[in-house]
PyMOL Python script that loads the backbone (N, CA, C, O; Angstrom):
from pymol import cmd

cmd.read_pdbstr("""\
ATOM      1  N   UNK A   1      -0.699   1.852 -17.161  1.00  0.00           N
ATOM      2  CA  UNK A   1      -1.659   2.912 -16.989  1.00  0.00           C
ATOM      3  C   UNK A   1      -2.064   3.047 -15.521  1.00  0.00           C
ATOM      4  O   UNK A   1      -2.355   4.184 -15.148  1.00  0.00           O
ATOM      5  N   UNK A   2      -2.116   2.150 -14.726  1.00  0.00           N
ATOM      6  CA  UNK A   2      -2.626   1.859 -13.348  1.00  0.00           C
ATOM      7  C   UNK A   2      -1.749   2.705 -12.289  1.00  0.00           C
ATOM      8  O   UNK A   2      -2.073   3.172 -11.197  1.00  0.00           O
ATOM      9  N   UNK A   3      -0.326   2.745 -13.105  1.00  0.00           N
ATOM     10  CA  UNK A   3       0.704   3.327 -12.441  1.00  0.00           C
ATOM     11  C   UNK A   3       0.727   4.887 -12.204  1.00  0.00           C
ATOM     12  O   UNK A   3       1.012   5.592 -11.236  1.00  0.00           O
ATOM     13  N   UNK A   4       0.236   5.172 -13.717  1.00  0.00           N
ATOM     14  CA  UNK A   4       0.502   6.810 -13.946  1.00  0.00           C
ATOM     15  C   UNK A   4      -1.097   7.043 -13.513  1.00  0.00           C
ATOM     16  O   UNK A   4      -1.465   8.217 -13.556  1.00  0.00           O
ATOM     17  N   UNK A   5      -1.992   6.139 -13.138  1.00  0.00           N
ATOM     18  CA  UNK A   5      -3.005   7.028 -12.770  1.00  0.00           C
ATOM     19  C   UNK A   5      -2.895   6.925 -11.040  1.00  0.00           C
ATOM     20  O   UNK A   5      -3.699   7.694 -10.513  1.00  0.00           O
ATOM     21  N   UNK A   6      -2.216   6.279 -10.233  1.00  0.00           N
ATOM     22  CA  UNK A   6      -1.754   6.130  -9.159  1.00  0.00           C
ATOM     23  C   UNK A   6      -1.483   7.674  -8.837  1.00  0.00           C
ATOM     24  O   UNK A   6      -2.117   8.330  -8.010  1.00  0.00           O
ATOM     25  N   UNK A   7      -0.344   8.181  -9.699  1.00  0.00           N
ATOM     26  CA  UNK A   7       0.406   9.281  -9.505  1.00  0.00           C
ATOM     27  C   UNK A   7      -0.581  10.369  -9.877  1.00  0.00           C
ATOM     28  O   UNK A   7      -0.720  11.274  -9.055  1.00  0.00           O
ATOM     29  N   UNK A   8      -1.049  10.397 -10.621  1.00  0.00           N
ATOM     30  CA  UNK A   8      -2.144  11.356 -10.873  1.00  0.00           C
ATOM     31  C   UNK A   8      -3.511  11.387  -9.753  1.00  0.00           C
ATOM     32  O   UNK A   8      -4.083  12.464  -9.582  1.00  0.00           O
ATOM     33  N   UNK A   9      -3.898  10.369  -9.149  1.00  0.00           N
ATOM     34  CA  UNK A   9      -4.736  10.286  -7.618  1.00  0.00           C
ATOM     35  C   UNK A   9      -3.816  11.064  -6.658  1.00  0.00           C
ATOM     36  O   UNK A   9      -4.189  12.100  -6.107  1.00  0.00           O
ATOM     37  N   UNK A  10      -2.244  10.362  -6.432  1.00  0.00           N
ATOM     38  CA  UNK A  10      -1.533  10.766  -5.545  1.00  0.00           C
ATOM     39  C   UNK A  10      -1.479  11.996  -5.139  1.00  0.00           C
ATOM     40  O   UNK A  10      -1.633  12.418  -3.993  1.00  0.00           O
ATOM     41  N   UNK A  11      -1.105  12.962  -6.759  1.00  0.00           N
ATOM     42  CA  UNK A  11      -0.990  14.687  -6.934  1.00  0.00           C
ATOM     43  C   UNK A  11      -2.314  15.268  -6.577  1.00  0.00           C
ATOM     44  O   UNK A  11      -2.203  16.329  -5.964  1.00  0.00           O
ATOM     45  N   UNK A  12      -3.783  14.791  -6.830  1.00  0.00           N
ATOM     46  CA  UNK A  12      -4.870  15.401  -6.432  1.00  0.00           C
ATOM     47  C   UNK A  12      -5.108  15.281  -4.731  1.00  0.00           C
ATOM     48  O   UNK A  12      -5.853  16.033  -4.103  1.00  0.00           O
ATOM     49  N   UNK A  13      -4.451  14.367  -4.241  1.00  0.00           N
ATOM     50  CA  UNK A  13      -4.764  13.862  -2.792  1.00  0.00           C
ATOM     51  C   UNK A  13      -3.488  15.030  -2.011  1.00  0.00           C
ATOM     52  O   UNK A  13      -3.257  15.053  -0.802  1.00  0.00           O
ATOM     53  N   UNK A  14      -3.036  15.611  -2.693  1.00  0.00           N
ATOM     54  CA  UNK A  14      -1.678  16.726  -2.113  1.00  0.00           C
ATOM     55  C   UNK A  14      -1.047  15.761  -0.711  1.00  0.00           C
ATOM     56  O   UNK A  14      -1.319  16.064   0.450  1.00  0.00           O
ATOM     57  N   UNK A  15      -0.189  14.596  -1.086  1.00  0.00           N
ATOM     58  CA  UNK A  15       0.511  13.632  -0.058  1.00  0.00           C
ATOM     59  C   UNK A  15       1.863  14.770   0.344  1.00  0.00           C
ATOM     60  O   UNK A  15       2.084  15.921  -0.033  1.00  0.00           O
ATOM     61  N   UNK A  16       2.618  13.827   1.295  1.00  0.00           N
ATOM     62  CA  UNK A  16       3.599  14.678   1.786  1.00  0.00           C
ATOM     63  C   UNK A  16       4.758  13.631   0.610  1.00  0.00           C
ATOM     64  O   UNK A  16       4.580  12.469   0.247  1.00  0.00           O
ATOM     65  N   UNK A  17       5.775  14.465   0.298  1.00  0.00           N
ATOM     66  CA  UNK A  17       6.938  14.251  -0.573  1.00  0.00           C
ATOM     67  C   UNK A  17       6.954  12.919  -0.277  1.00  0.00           C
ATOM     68  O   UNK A  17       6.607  12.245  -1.247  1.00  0.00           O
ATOM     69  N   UNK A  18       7.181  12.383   0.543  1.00  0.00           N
ATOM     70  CA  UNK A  18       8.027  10.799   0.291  1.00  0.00           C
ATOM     71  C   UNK A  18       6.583   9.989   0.194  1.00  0.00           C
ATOM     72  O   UNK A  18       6.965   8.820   0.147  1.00  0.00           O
ATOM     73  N   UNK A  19       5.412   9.970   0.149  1.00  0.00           N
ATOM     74  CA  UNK A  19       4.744   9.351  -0.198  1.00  0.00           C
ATOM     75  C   UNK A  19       3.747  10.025  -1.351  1.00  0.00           C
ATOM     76  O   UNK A  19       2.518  10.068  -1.304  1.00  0.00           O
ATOM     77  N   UNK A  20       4.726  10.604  -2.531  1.00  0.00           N
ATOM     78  CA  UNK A  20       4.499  10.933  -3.587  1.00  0.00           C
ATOM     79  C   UNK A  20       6.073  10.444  -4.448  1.00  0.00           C
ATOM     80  O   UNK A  20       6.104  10.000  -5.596  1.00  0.00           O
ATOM     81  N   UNK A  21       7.031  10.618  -3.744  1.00  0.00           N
ATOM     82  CA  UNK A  21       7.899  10.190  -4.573  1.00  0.00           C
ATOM     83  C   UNK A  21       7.996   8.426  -4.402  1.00  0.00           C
ATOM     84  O   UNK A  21       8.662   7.711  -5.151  1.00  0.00           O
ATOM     85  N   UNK A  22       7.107   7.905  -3.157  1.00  0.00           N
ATOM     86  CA  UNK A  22       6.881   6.013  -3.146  1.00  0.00           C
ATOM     87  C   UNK A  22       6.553   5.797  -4.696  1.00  0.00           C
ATOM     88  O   UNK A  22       7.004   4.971  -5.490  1.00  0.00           O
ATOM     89  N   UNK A  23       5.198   7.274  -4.926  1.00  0.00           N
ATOM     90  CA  UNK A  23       4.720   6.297  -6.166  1.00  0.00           C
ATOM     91  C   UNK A  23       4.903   6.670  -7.579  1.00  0.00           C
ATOM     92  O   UNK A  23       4.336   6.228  -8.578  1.00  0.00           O
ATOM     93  N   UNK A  24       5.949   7.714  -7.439  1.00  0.00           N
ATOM     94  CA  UNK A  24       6.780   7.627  -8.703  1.00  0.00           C
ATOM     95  C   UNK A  24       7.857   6.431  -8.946  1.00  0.00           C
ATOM     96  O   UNK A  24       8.089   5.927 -10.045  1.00  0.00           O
ATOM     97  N   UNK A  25       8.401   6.114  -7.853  1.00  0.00           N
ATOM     98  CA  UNK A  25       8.847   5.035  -7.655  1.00  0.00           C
ATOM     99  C   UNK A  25       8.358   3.818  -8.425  1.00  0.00           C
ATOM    100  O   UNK A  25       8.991   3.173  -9.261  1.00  0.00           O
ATOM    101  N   UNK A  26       7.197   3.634  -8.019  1.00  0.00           N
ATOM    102  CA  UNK A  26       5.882   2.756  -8.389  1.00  0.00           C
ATOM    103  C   UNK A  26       5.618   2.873  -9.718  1.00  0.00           C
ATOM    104  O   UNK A  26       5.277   1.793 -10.201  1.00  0.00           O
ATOM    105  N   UNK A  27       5.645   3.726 -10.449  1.00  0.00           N
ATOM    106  CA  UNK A  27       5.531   3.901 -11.675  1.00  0.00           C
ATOM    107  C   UNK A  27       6.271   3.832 -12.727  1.00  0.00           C
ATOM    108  O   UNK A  27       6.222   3.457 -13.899  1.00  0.00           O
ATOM    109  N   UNK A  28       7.153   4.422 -11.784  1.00  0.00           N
ATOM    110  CA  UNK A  28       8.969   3.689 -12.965  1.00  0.00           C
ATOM    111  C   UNK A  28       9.380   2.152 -13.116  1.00  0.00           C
ATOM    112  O   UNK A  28       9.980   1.546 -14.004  1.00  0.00           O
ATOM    113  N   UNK A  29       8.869   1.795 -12.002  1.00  0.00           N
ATOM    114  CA  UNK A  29       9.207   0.484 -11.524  1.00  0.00           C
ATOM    115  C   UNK A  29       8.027  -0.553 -12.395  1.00  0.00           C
ATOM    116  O   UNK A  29       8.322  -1.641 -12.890  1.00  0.00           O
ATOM    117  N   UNK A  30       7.032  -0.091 -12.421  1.00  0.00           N
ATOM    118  CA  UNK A  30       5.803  -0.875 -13.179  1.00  0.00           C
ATOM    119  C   UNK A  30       6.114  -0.529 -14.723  1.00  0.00           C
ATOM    120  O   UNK A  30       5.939  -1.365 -15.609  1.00  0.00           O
ATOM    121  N   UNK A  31       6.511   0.556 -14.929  1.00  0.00           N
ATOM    122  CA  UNK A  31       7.050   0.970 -16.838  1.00  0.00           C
ATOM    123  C   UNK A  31       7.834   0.045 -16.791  1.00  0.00           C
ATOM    124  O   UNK A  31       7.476  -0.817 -17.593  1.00  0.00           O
ATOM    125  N   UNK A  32       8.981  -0.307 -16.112  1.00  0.00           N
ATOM    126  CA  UNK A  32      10.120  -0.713 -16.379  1.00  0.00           C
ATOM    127  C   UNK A  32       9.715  -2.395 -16.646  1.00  0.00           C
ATOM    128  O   UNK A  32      10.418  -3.132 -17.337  1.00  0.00           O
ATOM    129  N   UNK A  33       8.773  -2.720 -16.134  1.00  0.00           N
ATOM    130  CA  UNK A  33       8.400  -4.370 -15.707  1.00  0.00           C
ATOM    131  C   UNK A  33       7.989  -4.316 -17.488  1.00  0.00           C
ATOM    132  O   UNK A  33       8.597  -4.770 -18.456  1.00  0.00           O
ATOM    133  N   UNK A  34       6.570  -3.479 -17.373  1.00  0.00           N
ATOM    134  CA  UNK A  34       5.968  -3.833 -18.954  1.00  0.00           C
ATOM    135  C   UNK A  34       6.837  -3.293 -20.065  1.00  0.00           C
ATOM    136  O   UNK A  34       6.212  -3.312 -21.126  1.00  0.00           O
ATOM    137  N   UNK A  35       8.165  -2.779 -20.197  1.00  0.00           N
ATOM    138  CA  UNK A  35       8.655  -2.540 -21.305  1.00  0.00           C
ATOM    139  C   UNK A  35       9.566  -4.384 -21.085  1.00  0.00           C
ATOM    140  O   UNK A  35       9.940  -5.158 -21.966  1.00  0.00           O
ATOM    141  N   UNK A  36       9.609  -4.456 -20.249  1.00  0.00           N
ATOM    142  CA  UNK A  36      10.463  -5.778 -20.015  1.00  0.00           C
ATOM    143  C   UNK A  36       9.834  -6.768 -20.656  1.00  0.00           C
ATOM    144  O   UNK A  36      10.368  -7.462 -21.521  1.00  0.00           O
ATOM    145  N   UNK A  37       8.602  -6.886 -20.242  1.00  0.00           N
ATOM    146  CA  UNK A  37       7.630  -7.903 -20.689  1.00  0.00           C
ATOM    147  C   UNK A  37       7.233  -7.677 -22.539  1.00  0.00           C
ATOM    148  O   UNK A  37       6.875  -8.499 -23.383  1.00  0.00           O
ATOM    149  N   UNK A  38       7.470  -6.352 -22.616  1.00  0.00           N
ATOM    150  CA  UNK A  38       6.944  -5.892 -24.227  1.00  0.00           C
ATOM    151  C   UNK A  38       7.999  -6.495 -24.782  1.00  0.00           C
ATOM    152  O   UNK A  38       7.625  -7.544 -25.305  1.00  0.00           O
ATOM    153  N   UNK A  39       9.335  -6.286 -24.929  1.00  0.00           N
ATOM    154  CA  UNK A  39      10.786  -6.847 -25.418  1.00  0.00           C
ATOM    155  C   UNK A  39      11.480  -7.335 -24.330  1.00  0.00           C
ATOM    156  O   UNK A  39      12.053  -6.713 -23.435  1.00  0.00           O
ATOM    157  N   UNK A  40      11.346  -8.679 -24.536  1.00  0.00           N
ATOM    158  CA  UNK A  40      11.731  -9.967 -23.708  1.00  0.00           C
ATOM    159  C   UNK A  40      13.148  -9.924 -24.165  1.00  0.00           C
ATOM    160  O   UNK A  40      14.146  -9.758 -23.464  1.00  0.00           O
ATOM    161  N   UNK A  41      13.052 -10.165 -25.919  1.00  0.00           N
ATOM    162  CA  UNK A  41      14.386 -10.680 -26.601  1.00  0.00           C
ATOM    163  C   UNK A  41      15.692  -8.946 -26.989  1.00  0.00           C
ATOM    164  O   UNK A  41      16.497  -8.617 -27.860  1.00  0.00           O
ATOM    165  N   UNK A  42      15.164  -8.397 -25.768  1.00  0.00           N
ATOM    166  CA  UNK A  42      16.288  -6.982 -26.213  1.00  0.00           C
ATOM    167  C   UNK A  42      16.939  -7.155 -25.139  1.00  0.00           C
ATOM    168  O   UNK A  42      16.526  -7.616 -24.075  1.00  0.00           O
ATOM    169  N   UNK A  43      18.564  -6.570 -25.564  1.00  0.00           N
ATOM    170  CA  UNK A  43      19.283  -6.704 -24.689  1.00  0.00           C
ATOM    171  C   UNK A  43      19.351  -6.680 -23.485  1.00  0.00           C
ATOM    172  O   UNK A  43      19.561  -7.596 -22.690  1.00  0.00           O
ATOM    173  N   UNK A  44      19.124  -5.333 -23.286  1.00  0.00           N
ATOM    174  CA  UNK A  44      18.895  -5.354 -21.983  1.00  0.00           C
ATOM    175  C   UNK A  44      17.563  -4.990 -20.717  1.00  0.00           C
ATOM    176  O   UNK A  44      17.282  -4.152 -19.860  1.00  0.00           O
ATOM    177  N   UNK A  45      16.997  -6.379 -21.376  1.00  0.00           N
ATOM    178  CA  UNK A  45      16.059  -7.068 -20.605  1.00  0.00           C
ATOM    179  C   UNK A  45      16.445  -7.129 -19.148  1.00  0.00           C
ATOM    180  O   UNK A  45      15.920  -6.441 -18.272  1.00  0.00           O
ATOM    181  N   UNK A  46      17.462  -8.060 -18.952  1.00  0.00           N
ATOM    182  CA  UNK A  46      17.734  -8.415 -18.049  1.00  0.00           C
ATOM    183  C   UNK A  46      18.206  -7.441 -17.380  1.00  0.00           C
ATOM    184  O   UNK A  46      17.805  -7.591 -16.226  1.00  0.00           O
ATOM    185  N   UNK A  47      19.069  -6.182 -17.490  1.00  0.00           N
ATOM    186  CA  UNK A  47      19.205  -5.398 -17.159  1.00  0.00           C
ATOM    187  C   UNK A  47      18.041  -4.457 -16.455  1.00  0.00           C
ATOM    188  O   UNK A  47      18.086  -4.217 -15.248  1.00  0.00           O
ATOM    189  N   UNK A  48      17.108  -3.999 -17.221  1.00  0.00           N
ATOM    190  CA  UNK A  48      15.787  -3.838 -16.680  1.00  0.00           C
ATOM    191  C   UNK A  48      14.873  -4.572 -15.804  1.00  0.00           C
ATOM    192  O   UNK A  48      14.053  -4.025 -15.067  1.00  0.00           O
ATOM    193  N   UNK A  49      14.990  -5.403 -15.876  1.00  0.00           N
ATOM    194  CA  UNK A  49      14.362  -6.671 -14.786  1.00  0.00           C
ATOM    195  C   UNK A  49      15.334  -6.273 -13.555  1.00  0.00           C
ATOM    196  O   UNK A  49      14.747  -5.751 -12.607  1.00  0.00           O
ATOM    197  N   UNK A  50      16.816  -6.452 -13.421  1.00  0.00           N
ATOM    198  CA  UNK A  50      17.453  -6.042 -12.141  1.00  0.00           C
ATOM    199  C   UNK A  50      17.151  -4.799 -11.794  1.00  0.00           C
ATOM    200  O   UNK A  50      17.058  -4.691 -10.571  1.00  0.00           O
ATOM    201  N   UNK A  51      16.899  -3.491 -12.573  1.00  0.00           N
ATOM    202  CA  UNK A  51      16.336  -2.308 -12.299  1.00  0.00           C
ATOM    203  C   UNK A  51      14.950  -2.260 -11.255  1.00  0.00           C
ATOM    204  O   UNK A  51      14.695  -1.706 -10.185  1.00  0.00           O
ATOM    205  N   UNK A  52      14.220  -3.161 -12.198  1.00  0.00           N
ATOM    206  CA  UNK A  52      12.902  -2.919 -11.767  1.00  0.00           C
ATOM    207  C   UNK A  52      12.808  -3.890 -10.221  1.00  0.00           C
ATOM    208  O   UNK A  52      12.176  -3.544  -9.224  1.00  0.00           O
ATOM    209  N   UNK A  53      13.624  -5.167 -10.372  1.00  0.00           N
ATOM    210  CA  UNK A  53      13.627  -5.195  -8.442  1.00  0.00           C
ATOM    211  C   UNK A  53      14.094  -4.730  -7.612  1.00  0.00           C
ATOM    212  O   UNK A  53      13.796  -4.800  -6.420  1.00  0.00           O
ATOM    213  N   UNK A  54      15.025  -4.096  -8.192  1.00  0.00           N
ATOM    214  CA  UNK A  54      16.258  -3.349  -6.690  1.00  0.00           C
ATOM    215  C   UNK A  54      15.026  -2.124  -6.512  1.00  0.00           C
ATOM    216  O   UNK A  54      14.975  -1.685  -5.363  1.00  0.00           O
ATOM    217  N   UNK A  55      14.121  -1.571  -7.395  1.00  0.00           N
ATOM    218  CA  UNK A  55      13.565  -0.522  -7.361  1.00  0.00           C
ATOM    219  C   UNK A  55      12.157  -1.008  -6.356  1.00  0.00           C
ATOM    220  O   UNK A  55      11.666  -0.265  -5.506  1.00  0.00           O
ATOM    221  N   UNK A  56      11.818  -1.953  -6.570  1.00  0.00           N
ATOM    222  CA  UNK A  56      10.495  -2.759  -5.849  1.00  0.00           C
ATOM    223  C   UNK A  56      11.054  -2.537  -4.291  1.00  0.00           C
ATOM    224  O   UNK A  56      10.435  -1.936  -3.413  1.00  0.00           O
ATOM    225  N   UNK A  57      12.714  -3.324  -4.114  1.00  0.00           N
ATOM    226  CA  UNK A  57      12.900  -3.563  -2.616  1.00  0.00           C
ATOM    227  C   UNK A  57      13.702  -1.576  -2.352  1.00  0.00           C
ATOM    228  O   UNK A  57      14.571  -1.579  -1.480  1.00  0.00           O
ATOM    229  N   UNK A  58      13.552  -0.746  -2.726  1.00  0.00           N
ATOM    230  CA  UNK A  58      13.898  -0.213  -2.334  1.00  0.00           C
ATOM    231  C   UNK A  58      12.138   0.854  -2.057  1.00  0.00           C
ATOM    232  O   UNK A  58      12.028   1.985  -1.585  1.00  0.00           O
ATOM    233  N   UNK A  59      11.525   0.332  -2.342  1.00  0.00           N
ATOM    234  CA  UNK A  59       9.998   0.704  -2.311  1.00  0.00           C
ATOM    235  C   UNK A  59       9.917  -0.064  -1.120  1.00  0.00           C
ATOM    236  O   UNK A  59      10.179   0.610  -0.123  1.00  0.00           O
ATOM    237  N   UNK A  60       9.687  -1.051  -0.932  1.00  0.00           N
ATOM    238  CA  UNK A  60       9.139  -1.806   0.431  1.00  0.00           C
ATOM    239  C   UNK A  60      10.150  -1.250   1.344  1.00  0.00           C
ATOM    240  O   UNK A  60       9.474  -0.539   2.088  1.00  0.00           O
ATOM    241  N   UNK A  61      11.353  -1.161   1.714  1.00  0.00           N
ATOM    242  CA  UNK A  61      12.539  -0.704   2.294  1.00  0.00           C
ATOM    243  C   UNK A  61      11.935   1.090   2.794  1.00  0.00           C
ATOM    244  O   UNK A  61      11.980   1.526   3.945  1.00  0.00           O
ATOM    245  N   UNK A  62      11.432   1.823   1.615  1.00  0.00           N
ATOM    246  CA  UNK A  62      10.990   2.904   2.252  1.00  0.00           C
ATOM    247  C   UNK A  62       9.193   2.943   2.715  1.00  0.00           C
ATOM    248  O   UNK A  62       8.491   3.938   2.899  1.00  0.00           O
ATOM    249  N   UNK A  63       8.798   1.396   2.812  1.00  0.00           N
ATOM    250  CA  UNK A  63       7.547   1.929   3.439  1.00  0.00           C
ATOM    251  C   UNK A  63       7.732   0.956   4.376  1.00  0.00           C
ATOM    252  O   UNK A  63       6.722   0.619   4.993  1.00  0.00           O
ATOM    253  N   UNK A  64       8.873   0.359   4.672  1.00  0.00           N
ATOM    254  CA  UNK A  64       9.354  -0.297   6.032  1.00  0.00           C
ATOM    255  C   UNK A  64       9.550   0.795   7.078  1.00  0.00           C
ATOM    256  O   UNK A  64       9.285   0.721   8.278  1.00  0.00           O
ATOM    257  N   UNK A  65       9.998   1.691   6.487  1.00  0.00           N
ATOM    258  CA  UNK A  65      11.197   2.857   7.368  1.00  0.00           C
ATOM    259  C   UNK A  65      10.103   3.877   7.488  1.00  0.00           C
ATOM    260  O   UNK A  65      10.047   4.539   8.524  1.00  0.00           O
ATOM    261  N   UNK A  66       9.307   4.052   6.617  1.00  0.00           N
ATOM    262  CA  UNK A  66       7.712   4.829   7.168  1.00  0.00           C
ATOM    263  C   UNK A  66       7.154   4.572   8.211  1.00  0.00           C
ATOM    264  O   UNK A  66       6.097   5.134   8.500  1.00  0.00           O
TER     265      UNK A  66
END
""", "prot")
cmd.dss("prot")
cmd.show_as("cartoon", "prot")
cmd.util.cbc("prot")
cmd.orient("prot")
């Protein structure tokens, strides 16, 4: 919830594109963690877990390059 209300602050604050699409980023990336955490024992867990970090370092990576 913390995520999608991030994005919903973000859209009222009218940001410029790449620091609106950081925190969609942010939000996919935080869904992706708690569906991970909700079903541990589904397949592709682990799959989602590699999703959700390549997605983290590609978040820090674009607020490096900011």
């Amino acid at each position: 919830m913390i995520a999608f209300t991030n994005i919903i602050c973000q859209s009222a604050n009218r940001p410029a594109r790449m620091e609106f699409a950081k925190a969609i980023i942010l939000a996919v990336t935080s869904f992706i963690c708690a569906a991970n955490q909700f079903w541990p024992d589904m397949r592709q867990a682990t799959r989602f877990n590699d999703i959700a970090i390549a997605l983290f370092v590609f978040d820090v990576l674009l607020v490096i390059v900011d």
